[in-house]
VEXTORPA-346420 format. One record per residue: residue number from 0; x, y, z of N, C-alpha, C, CB in turn; residue in one letter; chain. Coordinates in steps of 0.2 Angstrom, whole numbers, plus 5000, padded with zeros to 4 digits. Glycine has a CB too. Layout:
residues N
num nx ny nz cax cay caz cx cy cz cbx cby cbz residuo cadena
NUM X Y Z X Y Z X Y Z X Y Z A A
...
END
This chain:
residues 112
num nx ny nz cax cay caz cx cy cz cbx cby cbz residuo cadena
0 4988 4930 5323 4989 4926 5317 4996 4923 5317 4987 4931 5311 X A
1 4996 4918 5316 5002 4914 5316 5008 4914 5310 5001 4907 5316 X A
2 5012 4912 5310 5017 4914 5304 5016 4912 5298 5022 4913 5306 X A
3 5013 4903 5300 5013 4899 5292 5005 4903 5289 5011 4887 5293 X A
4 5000 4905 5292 4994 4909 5291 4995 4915 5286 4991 4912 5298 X A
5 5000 4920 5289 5003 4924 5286 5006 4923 5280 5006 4925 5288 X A
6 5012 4918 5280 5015 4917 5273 5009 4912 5269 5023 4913 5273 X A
7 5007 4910 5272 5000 4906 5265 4998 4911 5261 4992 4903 5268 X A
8 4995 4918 5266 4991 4924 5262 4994 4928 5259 4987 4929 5266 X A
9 5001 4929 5260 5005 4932 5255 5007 4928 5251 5010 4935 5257 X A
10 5007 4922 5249 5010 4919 5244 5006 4918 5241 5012 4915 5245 X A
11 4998 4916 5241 4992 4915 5238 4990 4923 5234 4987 4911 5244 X A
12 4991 4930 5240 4990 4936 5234 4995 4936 5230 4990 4943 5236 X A
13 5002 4934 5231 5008 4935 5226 5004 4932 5221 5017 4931 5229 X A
14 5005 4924 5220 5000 4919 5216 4997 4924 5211 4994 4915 5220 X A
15 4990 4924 5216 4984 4927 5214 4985 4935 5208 4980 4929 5221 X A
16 4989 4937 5211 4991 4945 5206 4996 4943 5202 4995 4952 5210 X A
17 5001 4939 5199 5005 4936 5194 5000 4932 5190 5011 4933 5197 X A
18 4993 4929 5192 4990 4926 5187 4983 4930 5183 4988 4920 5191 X A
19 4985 4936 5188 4981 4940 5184 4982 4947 5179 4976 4941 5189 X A
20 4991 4949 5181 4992 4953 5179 4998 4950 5171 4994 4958 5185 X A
21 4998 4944 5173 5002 4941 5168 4998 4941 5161 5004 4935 5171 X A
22 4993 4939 5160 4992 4940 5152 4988 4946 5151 4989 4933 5148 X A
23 4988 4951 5157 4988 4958 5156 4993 4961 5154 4987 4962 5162 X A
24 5000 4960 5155 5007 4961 5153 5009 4961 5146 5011 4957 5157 X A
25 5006 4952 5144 5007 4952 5139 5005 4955 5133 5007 4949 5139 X A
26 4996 4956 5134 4994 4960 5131 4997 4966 5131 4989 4960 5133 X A
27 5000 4969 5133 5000 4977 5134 5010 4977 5131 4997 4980 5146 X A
28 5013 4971 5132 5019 4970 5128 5018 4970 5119 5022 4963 5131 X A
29 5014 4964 5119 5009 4965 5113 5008 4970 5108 5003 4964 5115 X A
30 5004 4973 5113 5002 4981 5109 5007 4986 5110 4994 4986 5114 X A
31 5012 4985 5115 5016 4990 5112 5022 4989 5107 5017 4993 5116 X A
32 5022 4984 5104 5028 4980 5100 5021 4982 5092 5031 4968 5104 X A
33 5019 4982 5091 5014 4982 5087 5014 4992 5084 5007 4977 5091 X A
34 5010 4993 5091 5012 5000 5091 5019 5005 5088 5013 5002 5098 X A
35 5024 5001 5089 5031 5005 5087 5033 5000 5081 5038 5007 5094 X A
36 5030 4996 5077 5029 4994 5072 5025 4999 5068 5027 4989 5073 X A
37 5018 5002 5069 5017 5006 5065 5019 5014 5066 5012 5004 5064 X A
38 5023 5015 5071 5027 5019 5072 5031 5021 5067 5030 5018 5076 X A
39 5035 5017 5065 5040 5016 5062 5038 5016 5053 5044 5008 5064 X A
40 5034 5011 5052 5031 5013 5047 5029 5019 5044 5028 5012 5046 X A
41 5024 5022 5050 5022 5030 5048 5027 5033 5049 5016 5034 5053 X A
42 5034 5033 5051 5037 5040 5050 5043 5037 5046 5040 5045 5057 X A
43 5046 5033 5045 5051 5029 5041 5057 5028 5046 5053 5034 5033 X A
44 5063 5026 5043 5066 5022 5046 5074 5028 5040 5062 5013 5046 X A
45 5078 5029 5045 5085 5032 5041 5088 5026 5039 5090 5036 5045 X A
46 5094 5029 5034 5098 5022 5032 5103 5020 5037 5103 5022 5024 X A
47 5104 5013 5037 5108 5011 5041 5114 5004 5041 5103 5011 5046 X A
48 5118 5005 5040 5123 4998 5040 5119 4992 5038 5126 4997 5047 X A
49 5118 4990 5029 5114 4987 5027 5107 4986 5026 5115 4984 5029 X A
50 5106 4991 5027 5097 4995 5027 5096 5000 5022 5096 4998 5033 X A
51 5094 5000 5016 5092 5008 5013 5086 5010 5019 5088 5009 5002 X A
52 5086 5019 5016 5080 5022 5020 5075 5018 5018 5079 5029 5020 X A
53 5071 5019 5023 5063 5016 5023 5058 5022 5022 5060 5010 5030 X A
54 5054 5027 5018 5050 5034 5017 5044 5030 5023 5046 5036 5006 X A
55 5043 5035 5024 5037 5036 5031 5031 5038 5025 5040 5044 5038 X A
56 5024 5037 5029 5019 5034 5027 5018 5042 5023 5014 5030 5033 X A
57 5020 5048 5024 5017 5054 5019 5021 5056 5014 5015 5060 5023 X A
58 5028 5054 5014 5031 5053 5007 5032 5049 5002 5036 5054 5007 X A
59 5028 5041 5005 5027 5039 5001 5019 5041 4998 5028 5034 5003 X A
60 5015 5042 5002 5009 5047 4998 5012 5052 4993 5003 5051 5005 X A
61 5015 5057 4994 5019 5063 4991 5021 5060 4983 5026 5065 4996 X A
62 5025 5055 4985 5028 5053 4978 5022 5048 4973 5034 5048 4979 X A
63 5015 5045 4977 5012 5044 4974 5008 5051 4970 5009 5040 4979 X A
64 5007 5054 4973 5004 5060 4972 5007 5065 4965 5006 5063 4980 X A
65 5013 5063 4966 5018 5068 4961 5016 5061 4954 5030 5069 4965 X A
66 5014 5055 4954 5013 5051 4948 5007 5056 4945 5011 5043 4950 X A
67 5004 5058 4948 4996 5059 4945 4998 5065 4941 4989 5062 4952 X A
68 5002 5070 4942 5003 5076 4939 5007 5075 4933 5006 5081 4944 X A
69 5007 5079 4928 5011 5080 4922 5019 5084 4925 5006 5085 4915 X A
70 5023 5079 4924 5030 5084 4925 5035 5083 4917 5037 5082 4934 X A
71 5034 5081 4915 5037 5082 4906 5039 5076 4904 5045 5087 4905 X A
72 5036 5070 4906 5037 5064 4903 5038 5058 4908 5043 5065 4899 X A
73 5040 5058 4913 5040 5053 4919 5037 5051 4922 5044 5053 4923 X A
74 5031 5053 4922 5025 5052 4928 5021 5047 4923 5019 5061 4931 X A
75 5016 5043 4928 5009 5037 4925 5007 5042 4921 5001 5034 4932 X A
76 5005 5050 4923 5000 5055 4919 5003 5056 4911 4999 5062 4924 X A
77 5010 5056 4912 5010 5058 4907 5012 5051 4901 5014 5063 4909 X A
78 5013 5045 4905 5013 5040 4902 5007 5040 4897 5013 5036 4907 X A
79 4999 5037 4901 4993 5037 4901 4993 5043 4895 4990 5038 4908 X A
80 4993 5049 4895 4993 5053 4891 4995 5050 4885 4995 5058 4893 X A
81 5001 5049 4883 5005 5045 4877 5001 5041 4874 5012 5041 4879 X A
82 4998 5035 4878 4995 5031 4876 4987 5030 4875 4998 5027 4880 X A
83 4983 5037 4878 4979 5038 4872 4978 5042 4866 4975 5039 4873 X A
84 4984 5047 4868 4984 5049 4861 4986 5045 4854 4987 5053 4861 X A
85 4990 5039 4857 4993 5034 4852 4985 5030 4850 5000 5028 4856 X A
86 4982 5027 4853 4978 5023 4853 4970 5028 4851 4979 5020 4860 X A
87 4972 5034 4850 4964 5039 4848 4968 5039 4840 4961 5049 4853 X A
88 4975 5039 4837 4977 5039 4831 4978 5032 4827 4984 5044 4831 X A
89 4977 5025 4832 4974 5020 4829 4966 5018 4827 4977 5015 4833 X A
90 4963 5021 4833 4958 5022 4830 4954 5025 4822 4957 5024 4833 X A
91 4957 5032 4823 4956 5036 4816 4957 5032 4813 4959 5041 4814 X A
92 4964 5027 4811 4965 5023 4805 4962 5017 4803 4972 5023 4805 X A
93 4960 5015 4809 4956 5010 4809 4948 5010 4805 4955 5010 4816 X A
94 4945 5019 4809 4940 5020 4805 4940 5022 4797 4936 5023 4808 X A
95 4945 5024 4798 4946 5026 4787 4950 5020 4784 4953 5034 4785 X A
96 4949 5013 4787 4954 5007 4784 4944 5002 4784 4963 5002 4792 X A
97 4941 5008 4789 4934 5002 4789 4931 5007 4781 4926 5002 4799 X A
98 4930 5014 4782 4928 5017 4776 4933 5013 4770 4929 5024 4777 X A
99 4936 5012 4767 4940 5009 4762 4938 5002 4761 4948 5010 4763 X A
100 4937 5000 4766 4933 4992 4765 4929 4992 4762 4930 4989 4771 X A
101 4923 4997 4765 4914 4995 4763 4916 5000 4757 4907 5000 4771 X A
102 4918 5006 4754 4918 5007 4747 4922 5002 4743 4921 5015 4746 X A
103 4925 4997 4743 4929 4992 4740 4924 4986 4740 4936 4990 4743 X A
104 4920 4987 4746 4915 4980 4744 4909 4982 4739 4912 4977 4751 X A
105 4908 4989 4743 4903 4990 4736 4903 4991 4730 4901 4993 4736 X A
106 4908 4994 4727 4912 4991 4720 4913 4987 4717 4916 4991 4719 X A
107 4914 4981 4722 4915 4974 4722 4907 4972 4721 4920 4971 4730 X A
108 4903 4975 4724 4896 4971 4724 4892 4974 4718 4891 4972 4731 X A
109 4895 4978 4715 4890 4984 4711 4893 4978 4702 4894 4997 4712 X A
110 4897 4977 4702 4902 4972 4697 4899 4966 4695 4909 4970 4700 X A
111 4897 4962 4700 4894 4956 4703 4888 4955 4699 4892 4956 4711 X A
END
């Protein structure tokens, strides 16, 4: 085999394997830039020179978690709580402002 023969076939597999392993590469650069993106997310991120900490994906669940429970006034629960019990003592007054109505109308209509 001759020399130009030779370098043709190694320059045509060089070719050939850079055009096929190249947007194999990328892909696989791709996925792993993405990968340690949600890396980062799931476990959080310390503070750092212009950066507060970033909570990783189970303390932020945690502190979701701690909204749901009553701890003496700062939680959604115990919010929510406040505001039906405010809203079950507008009612009552509502319905004894509807009874006072209908006996005032019927007074009003018994008169008539």
């Amino acid at each position: 085999m001759d020399t130009l023969a030779l370098v043709t076939m190694v320059a045509s597999t060089i070719g050939t394997t850079i055009v096929i392993i190249a947007p194999l590469w990328n892909k696989f650069i791709k996925f792993t830039r993405s990968w340690d993106v949600f890396m980062r997310d799931w476990s959080g991120e310390a503070a750092r020179p212009g950066h507060d900490k970033e909570p990783g994906v189970m303390e932020r669940l945690n502190n979701l978690d701690g909204q749901f429970k009553k701890n003496g006034g700062g939680s959604m629960k115990d919010s929510l709580d406040r505001i039906e019990r405010k809203i079950s003592s507008i009612d009552k007054r509502l319905a004894e402002g509807d009874a006072r109505f209908e006996y005032i109308e019927k007074e009003i209509n018994k008169n008539v």
